[in-house]
N, C-alpha and C positions, 0 to 999 in steps of 0.2 A: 504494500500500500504506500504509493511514493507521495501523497497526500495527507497532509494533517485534516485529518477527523477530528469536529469538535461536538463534545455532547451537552445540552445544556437544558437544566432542569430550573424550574423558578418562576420569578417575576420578570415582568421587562426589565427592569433593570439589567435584571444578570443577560437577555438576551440581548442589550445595547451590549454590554460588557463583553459578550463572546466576540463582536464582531473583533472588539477594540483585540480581544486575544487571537485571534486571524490576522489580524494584521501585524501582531507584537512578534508571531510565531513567525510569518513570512518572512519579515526585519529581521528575524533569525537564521531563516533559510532552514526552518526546524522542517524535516519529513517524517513520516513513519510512524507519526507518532498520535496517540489517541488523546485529546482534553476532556476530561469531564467536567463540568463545573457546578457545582452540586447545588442545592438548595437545605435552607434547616430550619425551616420553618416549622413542618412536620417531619415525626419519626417516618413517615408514609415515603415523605420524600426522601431522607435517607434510606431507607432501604431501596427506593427505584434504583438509588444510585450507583449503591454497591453491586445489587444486581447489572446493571448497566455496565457495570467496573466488568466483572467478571466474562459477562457477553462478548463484550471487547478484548479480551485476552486469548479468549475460545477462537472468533474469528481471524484475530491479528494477532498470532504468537508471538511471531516476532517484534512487533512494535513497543515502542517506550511507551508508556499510558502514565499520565501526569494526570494528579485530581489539584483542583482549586474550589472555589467556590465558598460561600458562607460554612455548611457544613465543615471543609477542608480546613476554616478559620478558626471555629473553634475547638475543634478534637484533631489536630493533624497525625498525632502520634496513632489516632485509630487508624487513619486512612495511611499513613507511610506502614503497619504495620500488616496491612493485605497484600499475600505475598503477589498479587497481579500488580501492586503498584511498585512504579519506579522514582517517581516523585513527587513533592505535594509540596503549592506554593499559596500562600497564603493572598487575604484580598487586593492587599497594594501590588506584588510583587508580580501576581497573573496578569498585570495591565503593562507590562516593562516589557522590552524584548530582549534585554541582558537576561531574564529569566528563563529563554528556551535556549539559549548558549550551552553547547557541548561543556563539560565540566573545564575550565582551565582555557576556554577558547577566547580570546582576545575581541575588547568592545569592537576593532577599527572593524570585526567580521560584520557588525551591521548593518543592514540598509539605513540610508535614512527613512525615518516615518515619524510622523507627528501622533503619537499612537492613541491620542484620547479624541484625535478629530475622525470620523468615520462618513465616509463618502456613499457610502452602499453598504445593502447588507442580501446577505447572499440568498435567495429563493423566497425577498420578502418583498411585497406590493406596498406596505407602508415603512417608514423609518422611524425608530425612535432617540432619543435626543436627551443623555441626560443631564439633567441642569440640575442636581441636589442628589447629598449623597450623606447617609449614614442616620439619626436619630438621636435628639436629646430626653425623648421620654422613656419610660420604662411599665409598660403596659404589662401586668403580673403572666403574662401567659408567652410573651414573647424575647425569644435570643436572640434576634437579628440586631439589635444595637451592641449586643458583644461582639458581634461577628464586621459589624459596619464603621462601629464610631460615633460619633458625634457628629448633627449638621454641618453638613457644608456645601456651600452655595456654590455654582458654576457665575461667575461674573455677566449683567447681561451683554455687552460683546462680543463676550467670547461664544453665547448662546447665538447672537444672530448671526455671526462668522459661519456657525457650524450652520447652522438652519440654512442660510445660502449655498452654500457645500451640497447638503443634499437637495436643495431646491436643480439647484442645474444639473445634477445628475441624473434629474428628471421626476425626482419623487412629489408626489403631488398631496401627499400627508402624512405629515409629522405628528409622534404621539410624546409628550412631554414628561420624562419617565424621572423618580426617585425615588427612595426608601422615604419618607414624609414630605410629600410635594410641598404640603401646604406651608409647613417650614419654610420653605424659600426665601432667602434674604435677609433674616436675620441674625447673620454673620456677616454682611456685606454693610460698605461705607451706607448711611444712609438707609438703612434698613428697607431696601425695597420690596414689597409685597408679591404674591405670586402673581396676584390680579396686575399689577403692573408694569414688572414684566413681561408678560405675555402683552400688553397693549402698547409696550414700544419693541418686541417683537415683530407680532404685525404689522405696525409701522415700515419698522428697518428689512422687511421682508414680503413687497406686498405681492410676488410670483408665489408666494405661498398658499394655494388654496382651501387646505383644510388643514385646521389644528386639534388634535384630540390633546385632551387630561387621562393619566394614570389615576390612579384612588389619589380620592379626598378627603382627608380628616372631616368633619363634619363643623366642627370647636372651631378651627382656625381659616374656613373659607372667607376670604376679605371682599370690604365693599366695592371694589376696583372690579373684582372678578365675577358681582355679581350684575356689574353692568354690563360689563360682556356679553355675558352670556344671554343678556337679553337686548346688545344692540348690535354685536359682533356676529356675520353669518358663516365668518369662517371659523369661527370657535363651533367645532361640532356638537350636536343639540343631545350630548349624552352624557352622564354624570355617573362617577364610578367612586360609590361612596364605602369609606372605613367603618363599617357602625359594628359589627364583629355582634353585640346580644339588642335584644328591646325589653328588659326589664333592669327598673334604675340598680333594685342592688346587683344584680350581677357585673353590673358595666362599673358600678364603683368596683369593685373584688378584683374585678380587669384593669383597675385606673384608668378608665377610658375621663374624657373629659368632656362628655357630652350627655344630657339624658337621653330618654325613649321621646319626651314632648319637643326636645330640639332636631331630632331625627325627621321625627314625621312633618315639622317644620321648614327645615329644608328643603325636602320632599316638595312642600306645598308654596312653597314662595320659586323652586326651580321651574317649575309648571306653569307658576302664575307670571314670571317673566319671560320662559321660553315656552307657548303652548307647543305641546310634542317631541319636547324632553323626553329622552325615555332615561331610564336607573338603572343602575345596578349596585351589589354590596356585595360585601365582604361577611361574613357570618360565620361563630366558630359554635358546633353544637356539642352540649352534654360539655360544657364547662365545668370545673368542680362545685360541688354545692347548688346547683341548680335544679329546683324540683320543678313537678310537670307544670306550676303553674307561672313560675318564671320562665320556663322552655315557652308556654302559649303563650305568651305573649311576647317572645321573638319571632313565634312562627306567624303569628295575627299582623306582626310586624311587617312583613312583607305583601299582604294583600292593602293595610293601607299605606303605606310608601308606594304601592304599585314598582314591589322589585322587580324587571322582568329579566336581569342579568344576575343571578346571584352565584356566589361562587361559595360553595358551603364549605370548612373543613371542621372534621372530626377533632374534637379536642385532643391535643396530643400533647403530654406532660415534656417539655423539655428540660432536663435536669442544669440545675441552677438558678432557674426561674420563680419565683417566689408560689405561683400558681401548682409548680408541682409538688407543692409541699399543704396542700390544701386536701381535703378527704374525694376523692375521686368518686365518678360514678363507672357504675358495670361495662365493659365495653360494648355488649350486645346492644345497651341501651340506647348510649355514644351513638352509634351505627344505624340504631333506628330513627333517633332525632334528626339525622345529617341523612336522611333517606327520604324524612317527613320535609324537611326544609328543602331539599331540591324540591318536593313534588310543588310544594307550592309555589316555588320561584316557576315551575315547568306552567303551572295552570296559567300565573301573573303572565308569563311569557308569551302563551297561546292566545290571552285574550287581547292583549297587545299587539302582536300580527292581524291578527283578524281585523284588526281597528285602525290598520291601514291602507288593507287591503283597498283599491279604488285611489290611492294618490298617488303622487311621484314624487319621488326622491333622488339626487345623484347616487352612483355608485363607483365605487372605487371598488374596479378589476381585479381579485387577489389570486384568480389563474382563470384556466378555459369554466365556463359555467358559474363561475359562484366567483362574487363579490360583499360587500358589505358596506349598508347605505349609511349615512350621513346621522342614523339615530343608532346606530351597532349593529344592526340587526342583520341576518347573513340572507343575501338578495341570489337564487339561481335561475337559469336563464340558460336560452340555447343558442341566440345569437352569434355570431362570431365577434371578439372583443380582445383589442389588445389587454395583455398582463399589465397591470398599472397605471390602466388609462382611467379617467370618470368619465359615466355617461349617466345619461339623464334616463330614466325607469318610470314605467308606470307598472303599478303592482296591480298583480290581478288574479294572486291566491295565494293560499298558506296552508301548509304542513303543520300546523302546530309548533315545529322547531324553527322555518325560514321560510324566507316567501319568496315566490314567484314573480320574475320582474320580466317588461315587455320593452327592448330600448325604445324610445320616444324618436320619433324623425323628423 
């Protein structure tokens, strides 16, 4: 395999960050060799990992197989001690290209490469762009600020630099990726907001036609951002919110810093300034100490936010984190909650297609037949249509999971 294979499990984030490790390995002239870059959010996801480790060994005997990634961050000595691995670099060092250098091989072997600016990203229709990196809170259930750091803002210049980068490389929508977006700028001179940011981006970038958000804290969304979103048409009309439970004590126990009445709040003022918003969230089910009637009313929580994107995970005790040290429920149970919370995100989801069905929306091309229209939603189609192009769609049926788009002429 005379090709660096990269495997990457995660958030956007880490999937902006594999590009940047494509590019750090090429700077290296690294071959042969397999990247994993793990995620550790959930044990779920370590274990894909491992497995995937070992997968790669199976089919590519011969190759060096390097782990990085959050996981790789906080337990290296786990991952350096699987005898498939050959090395394991932590989260700064995966983004370097002095890090894929043969042991002892001299810097001048590298290419040049400006290795945090990324031009493309390989088999993707949209780009993503990260501007914030790492977390200053500590939410009882999560490791990822052991694993990240502490906020840090991408400067905005150097954002719109890169946003142009991929604007003429032809990409036609940027997704704005961090570990706590809404943080943004709060390290930087002048403390600039996310909301404004993003409004002298599109300024400094106006070839830019669609802008998505990654998750949004719910606590820390700013007045800036929430003019956008309702005078801004290239700020795309979908909200991908951090709400994790919808009953108040459970979300104190999380230190979250928002209640269940600022949630649905949200919800109801995103609507009221962009009608046809759609949602989505974050949601972890069978937290510790949650009975059935804290669980109902996270699940109720999603029929009125109108969640129709939700992304559910099974509570998974990460050791170190204050939450794993709390009385646990059954995991049968775990698994039935996070079974009950897809179904209703699934129902939210269905009645939401159907209630477009008969409009039109652009779509951005993500390969041959299936695209994804301007509210999230996955748009399929027989037309012939370039890879990455938008075209204008009218909808004129739905699957329950995507709808059916007719291009406009």
């Amino acid at each position: 395999m005379p090709q660096t294979e990269i495997i990457t499990f995660g958030c956007r984030l880490n999937a902006f960050e594999s590009e940047v490790i494509r590019r750090a390995a090429e700077a290296a002239r690294l071959s042969g060799a397999v990247i994993v870059n793990t995620c550790a959010v959930t044990a779920e996801a370590e274990r894909q990992a491992r497995q995937a480790i070992r997968r790669a060994r199976r089919r590519h005997p011969e190759a060096t197989i390097i782990v990085t990634g959050c996981a790789a961050e906080i337990a290296p000595e786990h991952y350096a001690a699987l005898p498939e691995v050959d090395r394991v670099l932590g989260n700064q060092a995966k983004l370097q290209p002095q890090s894929y250098l043969p042991e002892g091989a001299p810097p001048a072997e590298l290419e040049e490469t400006a290795s945090h600016f990324v031009d493309g990203f390989e088999g993707k229709s949209r780009a993503f762009l990260q501007v914030q990196q790492g977390c200053d809170h500590r939410c009882t259930f999560c490791i990822i600020p052991y694993a990240r750091g502490p906020s840090r803002s991408v400067p905005m210049g150097l954002v719109a630099d890169q946003a142009r980068r991929l604007v003429a490389a032809g990409y036609q929508e940027i997704v704005l990726t961090g570990v706590d977006l809404t943080a943004y700028g709060a390290d930087l001179p002048g403390r600039p907001s996310l909301g404004q940011m993003v409004r002298r981006l599109l300024a400094a970038v106006p070839k830019l036609e669609r802008l998505r958000l990654s998750s949004l804290d719910p606590a820390e969304i700013d007045g800036e951002l929430w003019r956008l979103l309702a005078e801004e048409k290239r700020l795309m009309p979908h909200l991908h919110l951090s709400l994790q439970a919808g009953d108040d004590l459970i979300l104190k126990r999380m230190k979250r810093r928002h209640s269940r009445a600022q949630a649905i709040d949200v919800a109801r003022r995103a609507r009221a300034l962009r009608p046809g918003v759609a949602l989505g969230a974050d949601l972890i089910a069978g937290f510790p100490t949650e009975t059935d009637d804290m669980f109902r009313r996270s699940l109720d929580l999603v029929a009125e936010c109108g969640l129709a994107f939700v992304h559910v995970f099974p509570y998974s005790a990460r050791p170190g984190t204050p939450a794993a040290r709390m009385p646990r429920l059954p995991d049968p149970l775990v698994k039935e909650r996070a079974a009950r919370l897809r179904a209703a995100g699934a129902a939210v989801l269905a009645a939401e297609l159907r209630s477009r069905v008969g409009s039109e929306t652009d779509v951005l091309i993500e390969r041959p037949g299936i695209g994804r229209a301007e509210f999230y939603a996955a748009v399929r189609f027989t037309a012939p249509t370039d890879t990455g192009s938008v075209r204008r769609m009218r909808l004129v049926g739905s699957d329950g999971n995507s709808l059916v788009g007719v291009p406009v002429q």
